[in-house]
C-alpha positions in Angstrom: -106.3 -46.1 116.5 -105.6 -44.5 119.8 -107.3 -42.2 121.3 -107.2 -40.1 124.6 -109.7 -39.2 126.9 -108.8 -36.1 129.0 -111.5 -33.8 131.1 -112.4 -30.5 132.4 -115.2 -31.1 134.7 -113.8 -31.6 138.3 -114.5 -27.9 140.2 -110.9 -26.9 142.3 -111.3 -27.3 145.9 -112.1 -24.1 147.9 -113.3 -22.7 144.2 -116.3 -24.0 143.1 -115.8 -21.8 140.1 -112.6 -22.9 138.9 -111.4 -25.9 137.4 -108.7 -28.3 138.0 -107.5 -29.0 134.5 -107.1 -25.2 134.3 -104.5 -24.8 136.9 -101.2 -24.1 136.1 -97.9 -25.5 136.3 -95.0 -23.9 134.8 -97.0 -21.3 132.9 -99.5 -24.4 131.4 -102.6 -26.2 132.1 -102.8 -29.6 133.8 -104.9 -30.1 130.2 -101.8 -28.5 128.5 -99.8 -30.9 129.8 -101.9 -33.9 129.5 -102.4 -33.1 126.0 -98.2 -33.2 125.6 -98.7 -36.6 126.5 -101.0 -38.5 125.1 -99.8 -37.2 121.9 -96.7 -38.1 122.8 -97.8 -41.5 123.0 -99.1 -41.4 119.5 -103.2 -40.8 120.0 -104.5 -39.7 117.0 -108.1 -38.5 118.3 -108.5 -36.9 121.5 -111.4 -36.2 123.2 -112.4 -33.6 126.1 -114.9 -34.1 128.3 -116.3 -30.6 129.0 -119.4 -28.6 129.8 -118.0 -25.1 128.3 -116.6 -24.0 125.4 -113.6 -21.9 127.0 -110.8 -19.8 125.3 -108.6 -22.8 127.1 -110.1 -25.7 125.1 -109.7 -23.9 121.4 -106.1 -23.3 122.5 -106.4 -27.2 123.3 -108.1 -27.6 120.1 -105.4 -25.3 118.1 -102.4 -27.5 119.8 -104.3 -30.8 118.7 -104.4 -30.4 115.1 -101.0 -28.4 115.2 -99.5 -31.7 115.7 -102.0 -33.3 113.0 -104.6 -34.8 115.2 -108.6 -34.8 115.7 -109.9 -32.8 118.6 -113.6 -33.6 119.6 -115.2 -31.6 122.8 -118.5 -33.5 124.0 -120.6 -33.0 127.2 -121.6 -36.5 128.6 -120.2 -39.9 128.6 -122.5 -41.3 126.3 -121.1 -38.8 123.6 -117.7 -41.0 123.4 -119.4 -44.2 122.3 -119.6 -43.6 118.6 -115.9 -42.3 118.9 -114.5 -45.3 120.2 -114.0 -48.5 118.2 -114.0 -51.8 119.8 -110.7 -52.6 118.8 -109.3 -48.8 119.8 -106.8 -48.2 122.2 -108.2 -45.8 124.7 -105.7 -43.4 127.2 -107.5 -42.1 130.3 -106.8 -39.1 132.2 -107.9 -37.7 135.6 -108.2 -34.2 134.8 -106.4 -33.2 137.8 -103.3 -36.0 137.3 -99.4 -34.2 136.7 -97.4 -37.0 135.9 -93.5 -37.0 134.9 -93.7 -37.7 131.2 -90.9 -40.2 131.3 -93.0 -42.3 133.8 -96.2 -41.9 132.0 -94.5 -42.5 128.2 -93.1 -46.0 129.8 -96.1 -46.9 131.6 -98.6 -46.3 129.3 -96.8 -47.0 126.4 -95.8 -50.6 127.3 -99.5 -52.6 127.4 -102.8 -52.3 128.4 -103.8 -51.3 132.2 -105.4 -49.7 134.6 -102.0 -48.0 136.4 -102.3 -48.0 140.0 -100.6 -47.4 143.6 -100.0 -49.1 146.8 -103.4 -48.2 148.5 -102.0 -46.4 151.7 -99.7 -44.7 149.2 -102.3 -44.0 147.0 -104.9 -42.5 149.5 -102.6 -40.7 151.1 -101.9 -38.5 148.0 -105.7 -37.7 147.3 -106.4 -41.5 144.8 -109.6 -43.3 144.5 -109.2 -46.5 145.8 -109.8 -49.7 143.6 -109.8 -52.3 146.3 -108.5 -52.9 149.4 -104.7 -53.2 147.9 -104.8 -50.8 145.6 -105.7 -47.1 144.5 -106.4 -46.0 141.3 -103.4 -43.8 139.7 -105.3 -41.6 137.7 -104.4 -43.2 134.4 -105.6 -45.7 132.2 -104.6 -47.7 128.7 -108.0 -49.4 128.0 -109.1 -51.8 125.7 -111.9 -50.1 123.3 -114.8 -52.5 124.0 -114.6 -51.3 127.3 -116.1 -47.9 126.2 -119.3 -49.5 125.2 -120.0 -50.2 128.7 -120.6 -46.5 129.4 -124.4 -47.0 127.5 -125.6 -49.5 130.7 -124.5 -45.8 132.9 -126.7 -42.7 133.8 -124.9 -39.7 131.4 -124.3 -37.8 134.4 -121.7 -40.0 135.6 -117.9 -38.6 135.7 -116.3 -40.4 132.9 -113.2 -41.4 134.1 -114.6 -42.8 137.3 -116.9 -44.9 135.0 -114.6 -46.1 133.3 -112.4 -47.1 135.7 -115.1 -49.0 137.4 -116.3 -50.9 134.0 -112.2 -51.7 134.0 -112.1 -53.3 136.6 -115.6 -55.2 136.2 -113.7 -56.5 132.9 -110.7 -57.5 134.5 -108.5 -54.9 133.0 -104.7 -55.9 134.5 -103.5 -53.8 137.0 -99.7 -52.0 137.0 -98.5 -51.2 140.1 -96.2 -47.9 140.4 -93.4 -47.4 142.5 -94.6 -46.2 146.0 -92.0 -43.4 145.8 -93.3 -41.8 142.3 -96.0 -40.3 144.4 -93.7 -39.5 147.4 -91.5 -37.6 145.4 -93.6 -35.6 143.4 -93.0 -37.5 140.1 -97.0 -38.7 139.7 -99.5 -35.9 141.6 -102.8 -34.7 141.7 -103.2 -30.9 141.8 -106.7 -30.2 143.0 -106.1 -26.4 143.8 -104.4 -23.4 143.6 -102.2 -24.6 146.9 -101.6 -27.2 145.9 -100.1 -26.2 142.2 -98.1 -23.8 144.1 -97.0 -26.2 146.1 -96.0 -28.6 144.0 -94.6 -26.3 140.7 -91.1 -26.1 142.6 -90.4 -29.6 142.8 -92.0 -30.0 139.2 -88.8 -27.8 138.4 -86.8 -29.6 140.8 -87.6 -32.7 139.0 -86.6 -31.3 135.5 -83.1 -29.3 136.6 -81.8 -31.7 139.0 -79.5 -33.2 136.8 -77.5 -29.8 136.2 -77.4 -29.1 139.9 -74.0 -30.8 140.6 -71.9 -30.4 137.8 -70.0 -27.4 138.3 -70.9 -24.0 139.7 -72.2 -22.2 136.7 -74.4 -25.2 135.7 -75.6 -25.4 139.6 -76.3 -21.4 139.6 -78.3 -21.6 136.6 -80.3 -24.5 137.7 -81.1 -22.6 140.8 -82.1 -19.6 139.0 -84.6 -21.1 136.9 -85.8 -22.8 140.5 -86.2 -19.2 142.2 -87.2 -17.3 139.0 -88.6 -19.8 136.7 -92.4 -20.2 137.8 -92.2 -16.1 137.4 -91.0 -15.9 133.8 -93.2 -19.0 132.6 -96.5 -18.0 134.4 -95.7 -14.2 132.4 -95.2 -16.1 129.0 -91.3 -15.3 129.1 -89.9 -17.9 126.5 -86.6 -19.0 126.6 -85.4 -16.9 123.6 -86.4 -13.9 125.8 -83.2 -15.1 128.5 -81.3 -15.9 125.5 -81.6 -12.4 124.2 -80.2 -10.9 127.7 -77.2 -13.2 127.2 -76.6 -11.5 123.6 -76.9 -8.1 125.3 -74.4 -9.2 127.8 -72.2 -10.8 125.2 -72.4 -7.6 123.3 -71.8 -5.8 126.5 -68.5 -7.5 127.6 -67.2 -6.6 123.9 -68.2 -3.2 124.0 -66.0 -3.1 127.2 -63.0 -4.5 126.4 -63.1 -2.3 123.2 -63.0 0.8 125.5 -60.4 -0.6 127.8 -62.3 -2.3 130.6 -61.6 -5.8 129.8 -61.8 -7.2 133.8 -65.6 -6.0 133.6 -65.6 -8.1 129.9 -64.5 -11.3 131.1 -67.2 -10.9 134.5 -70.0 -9.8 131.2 -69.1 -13.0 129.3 -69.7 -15.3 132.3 -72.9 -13.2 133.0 -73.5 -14.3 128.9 -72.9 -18.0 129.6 -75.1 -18.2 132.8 -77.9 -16.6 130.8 -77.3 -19.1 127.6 -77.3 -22.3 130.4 -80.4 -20.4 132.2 -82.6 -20.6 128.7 -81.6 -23.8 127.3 -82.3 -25.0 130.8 -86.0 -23.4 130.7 -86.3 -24.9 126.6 -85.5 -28.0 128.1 -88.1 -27.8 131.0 -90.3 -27.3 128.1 -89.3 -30.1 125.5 -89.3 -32.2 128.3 -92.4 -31.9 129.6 -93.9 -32.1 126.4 -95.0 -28.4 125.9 -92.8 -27.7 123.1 -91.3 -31.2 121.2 -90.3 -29.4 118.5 -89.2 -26.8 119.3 -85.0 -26.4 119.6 -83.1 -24.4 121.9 -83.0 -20.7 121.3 -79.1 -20.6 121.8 -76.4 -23.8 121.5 -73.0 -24.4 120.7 -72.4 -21.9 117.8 -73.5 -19.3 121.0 -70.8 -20.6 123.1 -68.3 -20.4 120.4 -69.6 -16.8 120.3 -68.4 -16.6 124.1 -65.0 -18.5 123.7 -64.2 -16.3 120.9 -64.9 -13.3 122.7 -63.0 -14.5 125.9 -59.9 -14.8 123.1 -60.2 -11.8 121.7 -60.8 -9.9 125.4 -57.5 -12.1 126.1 -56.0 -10.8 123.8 -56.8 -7.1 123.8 -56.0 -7.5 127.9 -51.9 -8.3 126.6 -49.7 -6.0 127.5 -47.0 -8.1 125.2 -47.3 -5.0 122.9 -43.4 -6.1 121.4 -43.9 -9.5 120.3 -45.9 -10.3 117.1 -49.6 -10.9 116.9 -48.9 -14.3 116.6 -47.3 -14.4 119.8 -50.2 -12.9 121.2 -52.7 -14.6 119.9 -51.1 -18.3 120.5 -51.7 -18.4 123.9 -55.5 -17.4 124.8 -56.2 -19.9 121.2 -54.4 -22.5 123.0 -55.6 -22.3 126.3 -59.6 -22.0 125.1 -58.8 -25.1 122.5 -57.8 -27.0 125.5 -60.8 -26.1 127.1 -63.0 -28.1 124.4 -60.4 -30.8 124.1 -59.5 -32.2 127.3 -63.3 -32.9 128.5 -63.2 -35.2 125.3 -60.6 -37.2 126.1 -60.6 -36.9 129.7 -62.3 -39.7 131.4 -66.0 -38.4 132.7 -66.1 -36.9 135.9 -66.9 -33.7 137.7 -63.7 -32.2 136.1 -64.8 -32.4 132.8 -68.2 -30.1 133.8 -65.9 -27.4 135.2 -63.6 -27.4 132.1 -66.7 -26.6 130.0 -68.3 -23.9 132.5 -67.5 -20.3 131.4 -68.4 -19.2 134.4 -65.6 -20.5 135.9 -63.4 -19.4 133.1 -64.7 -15.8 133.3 -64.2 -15.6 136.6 -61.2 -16.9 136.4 -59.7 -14.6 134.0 -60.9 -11.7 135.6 -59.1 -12.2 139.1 -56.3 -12.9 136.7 -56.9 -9.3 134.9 -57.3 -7.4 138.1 -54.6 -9.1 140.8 -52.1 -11.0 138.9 -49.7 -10.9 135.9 -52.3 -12.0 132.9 -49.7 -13.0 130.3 -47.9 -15.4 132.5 -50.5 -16.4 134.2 -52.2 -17.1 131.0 -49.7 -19.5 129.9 -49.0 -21.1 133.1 -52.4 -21.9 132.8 -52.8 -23.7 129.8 -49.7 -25.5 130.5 -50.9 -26.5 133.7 -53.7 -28.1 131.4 -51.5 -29.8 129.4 -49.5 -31.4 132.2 -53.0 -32.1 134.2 -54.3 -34.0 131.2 -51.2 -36.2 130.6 -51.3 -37.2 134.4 -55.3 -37.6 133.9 -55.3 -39.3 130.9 -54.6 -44.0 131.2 -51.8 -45.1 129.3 -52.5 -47.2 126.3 -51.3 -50.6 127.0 -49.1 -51.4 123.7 -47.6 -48.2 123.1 -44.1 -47.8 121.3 -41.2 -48.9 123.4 
């Protein structure tokens, strides 16, 4: 079996009242998020050292046998000898540690250890040291005979720090983490509000990075949910509350071009787009930190299709090719969006390919195109640009026809 040990006994500094594993980073506890973890890494029991029965441990509680394991609150050290087997795997917590899950999940997941830093490294970001090498990382994977060790200890002792020291006294192996996890933010202790203020941007940082330089819809979302996101998580907004102004907006930009004003639809649909990316972006903050595992993105590809068809339609409505037949019409704003989901497919990866697929760009795009310049030629100049981009993108295949 494996089981977790997390705490809420260490008082925030400057706040005597307040405790550390109740601060909150991206609208959840440190405890919150500790929990995510360690049953992420498959602990089937997990205990919680505290002296109070709070509203924040039964929601604790609640999330623990959501996810179909035991939850156990006790008071004292000694109270996690009889939970504890001898041949247990046991997962310690400092109850002030935010780690990066992926670290953590590889880390903890591989063997047994007490994980640990380069000492100067370590002290300097607010570790205990172990010796004069090393300080303690605020994590553990112990053997369960370990535990037993706690009986030879006064109750009062913290139990993290006593186990850490009956680790060591048993020659638990030491794993050294990278020196620049802690410099970067990617394994921190939050020991007060300051602190968790300080350090909640570049948790979010961390988490949207990867969008930042793709293309410029994808890198004004990601800064969006930098500026507004500790906002709309610390007042419970969930994603599906973004994803509903993106419905509105989608709504909107049809309701426009129905009554004539299709440059202000095209400007509404990339407005729709950026508020899709914006809340799968916030779900995936979530899912990645472990808050929500489950839990799918409110909106996803049959949302964008919403958009491209719109843009079509909008396109098409925009025409002023009023003496051709609707097939005419209607050939090229279909070809011109198909292209749009084709060529990053076949187009070898690159920066390129993340423009092609931002609707921002598109929107904007088309809506210069509506207000300035000839739409229906510029339309299909357009798309055959595509085509011609592609070909002279796109390797030849060695053994074609001759």
């Amino acid at each position: 079996m494996r089981v977790a040990l997390l705490s809420l006994t260490d008082a925030v500094a400057g706040a005597p009242q307040g405790l550390r594993g109740d601060l909150t980073i991206g609208g959840r506890s440190l405890a919150r998020h500790q929990l995510g973890l360690v049953l992420a890494l498959g602990c089937t029991r997990v205990v919680l050292v505290t002296e109070t029965l709070t509203s924040g441990v039964i929601a604790l509680q609640r999330a623990t046998e959501a996810a179909g394991a035991r939850f156990h609150a006790i008071a004292t050290a000694h109270a996690l000898l009889p939970l504890v087997n001898a041949d247990d795997d046991l997962i310690v917590l400092a109850d002030d540690l935010l780690a990066l899950p992926e670290i953590a999940l590889a880390q903890l997941g591989e063997a047994r250890g007490v994980l640990a830093l380069p000492v100067e490294a370590g002290l300097a970001a607010g570790f205990e040291r172990i010796d004069i090498n090393h300080a303690s990382a605020g994590a553990m994977r112990l053997p369960g005979r370990v535990v037993a060790g706690l009986g030879d200890l006064p109750p009062e002792w913290n139990a993290p720090a006593a186990l850490l020291r009956l680790a060591v006294q048993a020659r638990v192996p030491l794993h050294l983490l990278p020196e620049a996890v802690a410099a970067d933010g990617r394994w921190a202790l939050v020991r007060s509000e300051a602190e968790a203020q300080r350090i909640e941007p570049v948790w979010l940082h961390l988490h949207t990075d990867s969008a930042r330089g793709r293309s410029p819809g994808e890198w004004i979302a990601a800064r969006i949910v930098q500026a507004a996101g500790p906002a709309l998580l610390h007042a419970g907004t969930r994603p599906w509350v973004v994803a509903l102004g993106g419905v509105v907006a989608l709504l909107l930009a049809l309701g426009s071009g129905w009554f004539g004003w299709r440059t202000p639809g095209f400007v509404l649909l990339a407005l729709a787009w950026v508020l899709a990316r914006v809340a799968t972006l916030v779900s995936r903050i979530e899912q990645q930190s472990l808050l929500e595992p489950g839990r799918s993105a409110p909106v996803g590809q049959w949302f964008e299709l919403m958009i491209d068809g719109a843009f079509v339609v909008l396109a098409v409505w925009r025409s002023q090719l009023s003496d051709v037949p609707v097939v005419v019409r209607w050939f090229a704003p279909v070809m011109a969006m198909l292209l749009l989901h084709w060529l990053p497919r076949v187009l070898p990866g690159g920066r390129w390919t993340w423009w092609l697929r931002d609707r921002l760009v598109a929107g904007a795009a088309l809506a210069v195109t509506s207000a300035l310049l000839p739409f229906d030629v510029c339309l299909r100049a357009g798309a055959l640009a595509l085509v011609i981009w592609a070909m002279t993108m796109t390797p030849a295949q060695a053994g074609g026809a001759r």
